[in-house]
N, C-alpha and C positions, 0 to 999 in steps of 0.2 A: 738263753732265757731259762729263769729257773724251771720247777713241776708247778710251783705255786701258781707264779703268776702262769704260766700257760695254761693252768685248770680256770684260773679268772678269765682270762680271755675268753676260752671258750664257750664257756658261760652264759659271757657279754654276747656271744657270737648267735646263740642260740635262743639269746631271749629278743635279738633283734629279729629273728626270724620270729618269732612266737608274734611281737607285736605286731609283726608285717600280717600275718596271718587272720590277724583280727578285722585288719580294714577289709579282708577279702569278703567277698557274699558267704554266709553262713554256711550253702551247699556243697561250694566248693575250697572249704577252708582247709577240712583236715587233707584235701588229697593235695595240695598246693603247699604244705607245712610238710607233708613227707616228700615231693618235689625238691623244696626247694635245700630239705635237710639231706637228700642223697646227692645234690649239685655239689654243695658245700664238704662231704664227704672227698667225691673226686678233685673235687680242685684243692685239698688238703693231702690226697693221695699223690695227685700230679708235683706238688710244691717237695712233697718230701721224697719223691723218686729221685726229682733231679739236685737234691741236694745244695739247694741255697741255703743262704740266710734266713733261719726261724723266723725273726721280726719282721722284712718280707716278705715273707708267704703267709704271716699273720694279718701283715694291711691288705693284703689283695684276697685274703679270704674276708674279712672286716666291708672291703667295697665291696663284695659281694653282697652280703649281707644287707647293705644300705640298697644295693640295686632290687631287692626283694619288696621294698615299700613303693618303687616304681613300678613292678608287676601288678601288687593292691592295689595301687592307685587306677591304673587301666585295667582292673579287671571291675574295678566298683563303676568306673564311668560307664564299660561295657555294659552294665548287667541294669543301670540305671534308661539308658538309651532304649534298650528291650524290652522293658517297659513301660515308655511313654510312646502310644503310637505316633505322635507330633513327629518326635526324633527319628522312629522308626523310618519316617514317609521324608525324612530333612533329604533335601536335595530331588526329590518327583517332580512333575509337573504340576499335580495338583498342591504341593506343597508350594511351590515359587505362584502357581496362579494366585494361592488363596493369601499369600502374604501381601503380593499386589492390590488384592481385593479390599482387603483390611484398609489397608493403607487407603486407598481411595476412598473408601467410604467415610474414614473420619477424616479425612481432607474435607468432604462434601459436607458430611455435620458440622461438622467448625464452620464451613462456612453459611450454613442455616443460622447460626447463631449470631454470627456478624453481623449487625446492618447495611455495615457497607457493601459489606459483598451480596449480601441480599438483592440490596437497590442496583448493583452493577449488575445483575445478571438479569432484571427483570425486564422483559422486551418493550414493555409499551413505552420504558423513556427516552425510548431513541423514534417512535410515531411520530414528529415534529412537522408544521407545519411547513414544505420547502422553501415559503415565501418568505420566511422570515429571515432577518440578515442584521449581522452587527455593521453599523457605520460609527466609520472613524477617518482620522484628519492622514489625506494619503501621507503624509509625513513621520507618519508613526505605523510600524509596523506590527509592533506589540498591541496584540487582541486585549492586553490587559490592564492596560495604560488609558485611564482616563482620557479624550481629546476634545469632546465636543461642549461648548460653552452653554448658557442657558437661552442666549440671546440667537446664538445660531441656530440652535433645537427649534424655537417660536418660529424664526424665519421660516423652517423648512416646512412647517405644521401650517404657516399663515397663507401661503405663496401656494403650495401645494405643487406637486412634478406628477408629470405622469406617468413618473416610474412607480413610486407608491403611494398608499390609499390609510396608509394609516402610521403612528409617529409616536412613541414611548421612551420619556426620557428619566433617569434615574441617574445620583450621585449619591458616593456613601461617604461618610464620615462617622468617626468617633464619637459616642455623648456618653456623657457621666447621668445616668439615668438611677433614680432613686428605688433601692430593694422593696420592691410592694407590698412584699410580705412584712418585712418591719418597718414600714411605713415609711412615706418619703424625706424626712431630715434625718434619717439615719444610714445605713450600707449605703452607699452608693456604688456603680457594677457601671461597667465601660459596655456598652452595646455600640456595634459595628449598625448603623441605622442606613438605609439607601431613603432619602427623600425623591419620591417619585410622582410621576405624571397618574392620574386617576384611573390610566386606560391600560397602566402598564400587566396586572393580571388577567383582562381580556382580552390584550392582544399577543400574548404568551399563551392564551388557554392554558393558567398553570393552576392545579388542582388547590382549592381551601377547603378546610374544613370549619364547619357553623358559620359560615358565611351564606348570608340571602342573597334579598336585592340589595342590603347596602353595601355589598364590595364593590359595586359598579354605580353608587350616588357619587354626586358630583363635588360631596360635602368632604369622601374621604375617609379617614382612620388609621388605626392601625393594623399592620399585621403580624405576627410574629410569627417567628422561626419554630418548626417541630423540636429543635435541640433545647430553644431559649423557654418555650413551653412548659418542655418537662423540667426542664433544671431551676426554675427561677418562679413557676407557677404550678407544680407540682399537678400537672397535667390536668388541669383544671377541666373541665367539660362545659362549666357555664361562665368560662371565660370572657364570650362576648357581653360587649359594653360597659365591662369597667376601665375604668377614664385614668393612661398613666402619662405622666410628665414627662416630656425629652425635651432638656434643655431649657429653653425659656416658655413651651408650647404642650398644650395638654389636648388630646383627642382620647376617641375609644377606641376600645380595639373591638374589631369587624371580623378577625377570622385567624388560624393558624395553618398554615401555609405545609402543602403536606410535605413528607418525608424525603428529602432528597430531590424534590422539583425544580429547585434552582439551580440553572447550571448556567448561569451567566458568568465575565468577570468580576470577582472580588467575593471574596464570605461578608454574608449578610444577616443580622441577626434579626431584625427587623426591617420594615416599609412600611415607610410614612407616607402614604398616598394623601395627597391633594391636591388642589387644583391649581394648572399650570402657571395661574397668575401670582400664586404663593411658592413657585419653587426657587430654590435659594441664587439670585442674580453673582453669586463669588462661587469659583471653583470650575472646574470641570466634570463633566460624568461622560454617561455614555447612550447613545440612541440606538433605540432598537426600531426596525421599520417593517413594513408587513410591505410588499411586491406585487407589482399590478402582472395582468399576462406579459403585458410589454418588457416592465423590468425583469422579469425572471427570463425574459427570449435574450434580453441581454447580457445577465447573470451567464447563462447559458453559452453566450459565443461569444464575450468579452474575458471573463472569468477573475475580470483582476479590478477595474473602475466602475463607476459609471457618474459621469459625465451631469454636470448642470443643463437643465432644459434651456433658459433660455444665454439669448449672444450677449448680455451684457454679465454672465458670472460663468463665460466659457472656459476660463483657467481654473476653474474652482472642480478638484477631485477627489472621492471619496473612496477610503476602502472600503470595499464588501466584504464580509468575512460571513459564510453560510452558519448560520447558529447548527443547522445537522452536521455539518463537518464538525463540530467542536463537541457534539454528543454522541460520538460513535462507538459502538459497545466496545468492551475489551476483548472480543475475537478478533480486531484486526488486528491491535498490535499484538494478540499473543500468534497468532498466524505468522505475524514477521519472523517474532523470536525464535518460531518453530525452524520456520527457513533457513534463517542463519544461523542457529544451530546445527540442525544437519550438516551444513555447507563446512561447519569448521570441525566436525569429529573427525575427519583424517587426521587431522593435525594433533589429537593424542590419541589417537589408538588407531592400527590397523580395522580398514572394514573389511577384509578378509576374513573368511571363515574360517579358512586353512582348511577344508575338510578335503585334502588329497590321502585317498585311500591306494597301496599299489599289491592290496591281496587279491586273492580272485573272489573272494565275499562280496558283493554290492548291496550296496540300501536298496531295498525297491522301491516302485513309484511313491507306493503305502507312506512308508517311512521319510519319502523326501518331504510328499506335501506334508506330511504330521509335522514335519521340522518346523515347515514352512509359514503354517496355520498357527505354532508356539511361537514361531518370531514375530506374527503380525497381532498377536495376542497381548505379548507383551511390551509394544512396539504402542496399541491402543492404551492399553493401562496407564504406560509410564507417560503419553502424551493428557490423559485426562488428568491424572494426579497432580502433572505438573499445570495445568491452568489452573486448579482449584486450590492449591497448595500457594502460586502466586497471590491467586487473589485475596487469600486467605493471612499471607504475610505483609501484605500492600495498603490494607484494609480492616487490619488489627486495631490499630488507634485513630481510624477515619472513617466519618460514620458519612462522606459523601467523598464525590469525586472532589480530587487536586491534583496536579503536576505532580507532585512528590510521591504521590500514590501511583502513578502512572511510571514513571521512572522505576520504584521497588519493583511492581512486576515485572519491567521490561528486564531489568536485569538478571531476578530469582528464575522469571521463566527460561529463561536463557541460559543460565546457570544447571537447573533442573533437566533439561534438554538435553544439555551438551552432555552434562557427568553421567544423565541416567541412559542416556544412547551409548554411552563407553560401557554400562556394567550391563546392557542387552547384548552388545556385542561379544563380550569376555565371558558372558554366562551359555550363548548359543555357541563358543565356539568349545565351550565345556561339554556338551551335551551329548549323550551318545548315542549313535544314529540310529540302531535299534531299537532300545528302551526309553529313550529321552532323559533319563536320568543323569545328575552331572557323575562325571567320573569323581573319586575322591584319592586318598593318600597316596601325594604325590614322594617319590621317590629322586634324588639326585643320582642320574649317573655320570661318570667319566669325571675327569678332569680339564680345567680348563686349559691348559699347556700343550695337550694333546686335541685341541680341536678339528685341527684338519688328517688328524691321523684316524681316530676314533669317534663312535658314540660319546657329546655331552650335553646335557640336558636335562628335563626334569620326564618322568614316567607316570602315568594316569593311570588306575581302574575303575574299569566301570563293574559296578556291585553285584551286579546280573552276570559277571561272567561273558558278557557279549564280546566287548573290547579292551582295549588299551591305548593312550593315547602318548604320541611321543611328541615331547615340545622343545624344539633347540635350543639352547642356553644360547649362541649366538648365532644366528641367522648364516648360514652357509650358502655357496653356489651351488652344492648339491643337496643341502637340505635345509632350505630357507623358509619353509612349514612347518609347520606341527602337521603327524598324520597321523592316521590310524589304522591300528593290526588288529585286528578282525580275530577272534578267537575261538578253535574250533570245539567240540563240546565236549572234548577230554578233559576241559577246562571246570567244567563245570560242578565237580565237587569239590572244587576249593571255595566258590563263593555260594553251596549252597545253603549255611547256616544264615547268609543274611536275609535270605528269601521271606 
């Protein structure tokens, strides 16, 4: 190598340190630039002692040089972390509590702003009258399926059982209903319409709004949906008694049906109450029946029929299907999901704690329940987050119950469970039994060839100086835990700048 170029090298060598020096924090720049230029010294001393090759011991002074913008680099992160007390507290207890906490509460705001999940959580829609009961043809076992004719509906109403005291029949179908707002020969809009029996909102007790006496005259009306309300009559307020057209038949409308009250089968966007001598003779629908004491002492120790009164229609049997069974809040199936979540976390993670200590240090009692009282802490959170979080992903684009809704959360909650019980488990078995805090840079030692001969695995500290934690890289017969070595306070000014 000529003098030339070797004076350009090193140059180049020293302005890469210069740049390096820049990314460092301001305080500690100039003592880190004469650092790293007396490094660079010896490792050009050492190169030319032993007498190699110029141009190698110019690239290995050169990678030096570039290894200097990794020191700025981790000394800018350092001095940034120190700081921001967030960072300073990354990995405490109050810093894992208050993330948790976050997290739940706008799980819980999203879901204030939902409708759906609003109306799912609110208690009085599940107050249901026990007497009430869907009947359907025992031949059809789907709750959702049309079965009962118009003619048999009458029978049951004319004849009367003494099983029940009162009979509400409703069928829905499709109408091309004319836009109100730009008048009737123009838009036309498909409403999902249920033509019904006159009795059918007094014997649901289902809440309307601007409804009098005439939601219970015998003459009838209409009623519309709280969705069709606002989207199609811009939430009109003196909506009652303007008169709209379905199909070939013109009434008023009587009232708007409140938010999320129907929870019968089928989406309904309207009901056409009139009287049962006007209900449509083609099609099928569905009857709902109100239960005398007798029939519900049946309901009760039958569970599955009940039976025509008298001997001449005694092959004739009906399903009962409890209308409260079919409005049950979503704590029971998220209760399930909880269960069987639990039940399947062995299946990817150890519920071991591993916390075998074999120094003579012990936690004391203090220290076990604090563990103890952090696991059931975060054990609460990650179970609340996840029912509000379901309901909240279940209930995005449905502003009432359905199957599909019902399904989303069974599976997010369940999902949420399982994954978020594996990162309680991996995060308490982090935790050091002292301070609570997780241990942090982990280190690799040994090799994996020498497993049954030596230490291999990864190594833990905890920031406080308390411990260290040792984690096998493959599970052994004799060290098939992670444990922990207890560290005595000679230890203690190596981790006292983090304090």
């Amino acid at each position: 190598m000529t003098r030339l170029i070797g004076f350009g090298v090193h140059a180049l060598q020293q302005g890469m340190l210069r740049c390096a020096s820049v990314l460092t924090p301001q305080a500690l720049r100039a003592d880190w630039r004469r650092e790293w230029q007396s490094e660079l010294w010896h490792v050009r001393h050492a190169s030319a002692s032993s007498g190699s090759n110029s141009w190698r011991d110019e690239r290995a002074a050169s990678v030096f040089c570039l290894g200097a913008f990794q020191d700025a680099l981790c000394l800018r992160r350092h001095a940034a972390q120190s700081t921001r007390p967030l960072a300073r507290g990354r990995g405490s207890v109050s810093h894992s509590i208050f993330c948790l906490v976050s997290l739940l509460a706008a799980c819980y705001a999203l879901s204030l702003l939902l409708p759906g999940v609003h109306f799912e959580n609110h208690p009085s829609r599940y107050r249901l009258d026990p007497a009430l009961i869907l009947i359907q043809d025992s031949l059809h076992g789907n709750a959702d399926t049309a079965t009962i004719s118009t003619e048999q509906f009458k029978t049951w109403r004319d004849r009367g059982r003494r099983y029940f005291d009162g009979f509400a029949f409703y069928q829905v179908s499709h109408e091309e209903v004319p836009n109100p707002v730009q008048g009737f020969n123009q838009v036309r809009a498909g409403w999902a319409v249920a033509y019904s029996s006159t009795n059918l909102f007094g014997l649901l007790n289902l809440p309307v709004r601007f409804a009098g006496t005439s939601l219970f005259s015998e003459s009838g009306g209409i009623v519309l949906s709280d969705e069709l309300w606002k989207s199609r009559f811009h939430a009109d307020p003196h909506i009652v008694g303007q008169r709209v057209r379905i199909g070939t038949r013109e009434a008023p409308i009587i009232g708007v049906a409140q938010f999320g009250a129907w929870r019968l089968p089928q989406r309904v966007d309207a009901w056409f109450l009139e009287p049962d001598s006007e209900l449509p003779s083609v099609g099928l629908g569905f009857v709902v029946a109100h239960l005398t004491a007798l029939g519900q002492k049946e309901m009760l120790e039958e569970r599955v029929h009940i039976v025509g009164d008298n001997s001449d229609d005694a092959d004739e049997a009906l399903w009962a299907v409890s209308l409260r069974e079919r409005t049950e809040g979503p704590w029971s199936m998220y209760l399930f999901t909880v269960l069987l979540a639990f039940l399947c976390v062995p299946a990817i993670t150890s519920v071991s704690l591993g916390d075998n200590c074999f120094a003579s240090h012990k936690p004391t009692w203090t220290m076990k329940l604090c563990l103890l009282a952090f696991l059931c802490v975060k054990i609460t959170l990650l179970l609340s987050i996840a029912y509000f979080l379901s309901l909240d992903l279940a209930y995005c684009n449905a502003t009432s119950f359905s199957v599909g809704s019902e399904y989303v959360q069974l599976i997010s909650s369940f999902l949420i469970c399982l994954f978020g019980m594996r990162w309680v488990l991996l995060d308490q078995r982090h935790r050091c039994p002292v301070c609570l805090r997780r241990v942090m840079h982990p280190v690799q030692v040994g090799v994996s060839s020498r497993t049954f001969l030596g230490w291999n695995g990864t190594e833990l500290f905890c920031m406080g100086g308390h411990t260290m934690l040792h984690v096998p890289a493959l599970p052994t017969s004799w060290f098939s835990a992670q444990r922990w070595v207890y560290l005595d306070p000679s230890w203690q000014f190596l981790f006292s700048c983090t304090d």
